[in-house]
Every structure is written in C-alpha cells, then in structure tokens.
N, C-alpha and C positions, 0 to 999 in steps of 0.2 A: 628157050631164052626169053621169047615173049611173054610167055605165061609166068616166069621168071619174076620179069619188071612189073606184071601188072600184079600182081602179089603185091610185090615190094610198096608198089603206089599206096593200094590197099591200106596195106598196113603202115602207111606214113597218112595220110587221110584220116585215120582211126586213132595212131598217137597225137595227130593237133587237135580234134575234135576233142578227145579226152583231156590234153592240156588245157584249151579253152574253156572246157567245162569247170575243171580244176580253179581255173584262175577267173572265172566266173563268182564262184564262190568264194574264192580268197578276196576278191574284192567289195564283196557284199560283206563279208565280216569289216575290211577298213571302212566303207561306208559307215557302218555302225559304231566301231571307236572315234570315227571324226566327229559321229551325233553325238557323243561324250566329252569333245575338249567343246569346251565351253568358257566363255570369260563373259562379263556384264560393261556393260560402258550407263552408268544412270541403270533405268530398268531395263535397258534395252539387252535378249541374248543372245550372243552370238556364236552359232558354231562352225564346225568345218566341213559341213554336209558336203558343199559344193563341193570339194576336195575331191571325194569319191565316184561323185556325180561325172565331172569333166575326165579326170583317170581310168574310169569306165572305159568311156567312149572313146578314149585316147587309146589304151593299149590293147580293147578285146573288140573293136571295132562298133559297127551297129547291133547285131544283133545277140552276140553278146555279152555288149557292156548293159544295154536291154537287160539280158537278163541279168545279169549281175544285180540289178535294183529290182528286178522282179523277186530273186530270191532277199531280198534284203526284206522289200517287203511281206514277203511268206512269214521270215522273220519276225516281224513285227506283230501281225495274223494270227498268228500261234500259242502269244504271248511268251515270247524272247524278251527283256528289257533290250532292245535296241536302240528304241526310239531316240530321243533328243531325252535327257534328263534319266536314261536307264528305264525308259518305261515301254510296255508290252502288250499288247491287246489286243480283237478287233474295233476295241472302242478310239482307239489311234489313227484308224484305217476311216474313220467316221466321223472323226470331231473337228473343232474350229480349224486345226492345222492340216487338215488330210488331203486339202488340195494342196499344196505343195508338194506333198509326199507320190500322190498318185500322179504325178509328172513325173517324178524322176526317170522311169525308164524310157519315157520319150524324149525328155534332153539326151539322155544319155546315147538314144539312136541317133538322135540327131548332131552331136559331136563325134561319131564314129562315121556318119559320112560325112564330115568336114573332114576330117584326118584324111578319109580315104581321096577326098578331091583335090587335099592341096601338100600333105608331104610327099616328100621328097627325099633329099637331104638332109632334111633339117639346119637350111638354111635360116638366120636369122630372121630375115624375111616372112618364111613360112611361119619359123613360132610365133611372130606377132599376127599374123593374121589367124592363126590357129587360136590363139588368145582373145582377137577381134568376135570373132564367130561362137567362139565358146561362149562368150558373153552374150548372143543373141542366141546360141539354140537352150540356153536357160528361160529365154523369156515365158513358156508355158507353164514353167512352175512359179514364177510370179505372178501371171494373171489368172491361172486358175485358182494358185492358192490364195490371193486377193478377192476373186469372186467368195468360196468358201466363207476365208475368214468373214468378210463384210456380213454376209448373209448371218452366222454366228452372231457378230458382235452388234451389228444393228437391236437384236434383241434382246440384249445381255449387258447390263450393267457394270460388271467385273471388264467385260472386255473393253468395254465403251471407257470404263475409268484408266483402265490400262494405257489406254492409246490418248488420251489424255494427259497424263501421266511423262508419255513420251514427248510431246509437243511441247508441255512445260517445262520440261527439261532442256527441252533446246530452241526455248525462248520463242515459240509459234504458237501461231493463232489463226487456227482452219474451221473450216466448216467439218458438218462430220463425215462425209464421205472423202474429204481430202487428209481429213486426220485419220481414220481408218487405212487413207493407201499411202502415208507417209509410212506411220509407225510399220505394217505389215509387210510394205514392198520395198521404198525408197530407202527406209534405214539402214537396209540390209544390204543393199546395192555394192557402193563401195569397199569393204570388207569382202564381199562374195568376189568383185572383179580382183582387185586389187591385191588380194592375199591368197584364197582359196585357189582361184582358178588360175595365176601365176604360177605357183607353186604346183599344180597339177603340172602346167606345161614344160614347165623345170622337170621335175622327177618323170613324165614319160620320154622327154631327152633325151634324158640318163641311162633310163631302162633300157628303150628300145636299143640303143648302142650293145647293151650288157647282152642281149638277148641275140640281137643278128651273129656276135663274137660267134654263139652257141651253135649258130647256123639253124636258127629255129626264125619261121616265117610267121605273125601271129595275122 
C-alpha cells in the first residue's frame, strides 16, 4: 500500500511538472501575440507585452513563469517574428530595445513570488496589492531597458529625433537625458499599469478559480 501512494505521488509530481511545462510555453506564445496588438497614440507604440509578463508570474509561479519569457526569448534568438512588430532575430536580443526584453523573465520571477506571498482568496484586497507590486516587480525592465536604449540613442540621430518627436507631441521641453527617459520609460508607464497589468490580474482571477474546480494545484 505504501509503495502504492508513493507511485501515485510520483506520478502526480510528473503530470504537474509536465503541465507546467506545457503551460510555460503556451504562455510564451501569448507573450508574443500581446508583442503584436499594437495601437500608436502620436508616434508613441504601445503594446501588450506587460500582459504576458505579469500572467506569467501570476499563474506559473516564479520559476516558471521565468521560463515562460525565457522560451519566449529562445523565440525571438532563433529568428521566430515574435518580437514587437512581428520581427525575429538575434539582432532583437542586442539592439536599442533588448534591455527591456532581457528583463522579462526576472519580473516575471519576481511576480510569482508576490503571488506566492500574498494570495490567498483572492480577496479584493489581495488583487489590488497583487496589482500594487506587479507594478514594482516590472521596474527592472524599465531601468535596464532605459540604460540600453539611452546608451543606443545618445549616439544615434533617428533615435535622438524620435524621442523628440515624443516631447513635441505632448508639448515638452527636456533636456536629453530627461527626454530619452520620458519618451522610453515614463510614456509607457500608465498604459502598462493601468491596462496591461490590470487585466492580467483580472484574467489570473478567472483562471485560477477555472483551474482549482479541476482540482489541479499550479
């Protein structure tokens, strides 16, 4: 009978791992259709990266919703069009935007242990503070991908015009390192909190409810 249950564990051990795995990669593909909705506000683009990013770390925990953006990344490596605008390379993994990108799977550890410290219930309560902290385990992919871009666009004209570009549009007048971390960090801010990562918190709700019914623990 012992040897029995400890089979049984086994083989319950082995189908969540494989589910995890599974749904590792199914979340690396929605990362990548989120890099594809895309709208413009002026020149500024905006998409639903974040989306994937916080959902990650929400339903596959730290490590991973990790990997979920690690394969995403692979993705990208390989020359997949994944990227933001359907594009593929390792020239993606190395250009003015790659600091951003090569955060993702550390926000993404880092909202899987916020999940794991504060749900619960999912008490109101908890979603907003799950929402509060989402917004701060994203800050590595702002600052590194601001260091990046900066470093790019300090020596590059097209970018330098571009983030100009932005400030004229919405009636500013920065010096150039403030116009570099407006146009590349600050613009993107409230869209990423306000839409992206709300709606993460929404649909892992959802899920998780659909999922425990199943009597599956992720």
């Amino acid at each position: 009978m012992e040897k029995f249950k400890y089979l049984s564990f086994i083989s319950w051990i082995m189908k969540n791992k494989t589910l995890k795995l599974v749904l590792s990669a199914t979340m690396s593909v929605i990362t990548a259709i989120t890099a594809q909705i895309k709208f413009n506000v002026g020149p500024v683009p905006y998409t639903m990266q974040n989306f994937g990013i916080v959902l990650s770390g929400l339903l596959l925990g730290a490590y991973y919703g990790a990997l979920a953006q690690i394969i995403y990344l692979c993705m990208i490596a390989i020359g997949l069009p994944v990227a933001s605008g359907f594009k593929g390379g390792i020239g993606i993994l190395l250009g003015y935007t790659a600091g951003y990108l090569w955060m993702f799977p550390i926000s993404a550890f880092i909202i899987g242990l916020i999940r794991k410290a504060i749900w619960r219930n999912g008490t109101r309560s908890e979603l907003f503070l799950i929402w509060i902290f989402s917004c701060l385990a994203v800050l590595p992919v702002y600052l590194v991908g601001f260091y990046v871009f900066y470093t790019y666009a300090t020596g590059n004209r097209t970018l330098m015009g571009w983030c100009v570009s932005v400030l004229k549009y919405f009636g500013l007048n920065l010096n150039p390192f403030w116009a570099i971390f407006f146009a590349s960090v600050l613009i993107f801010m409230p869209q990423d909190f306000f839409v992206d990562h709300v709606l993460a918190v929404v649909v892992y709700n959802y899920l998780i409810d659909l999922i425990r019914q199943k009597g599956i623990e992720l």
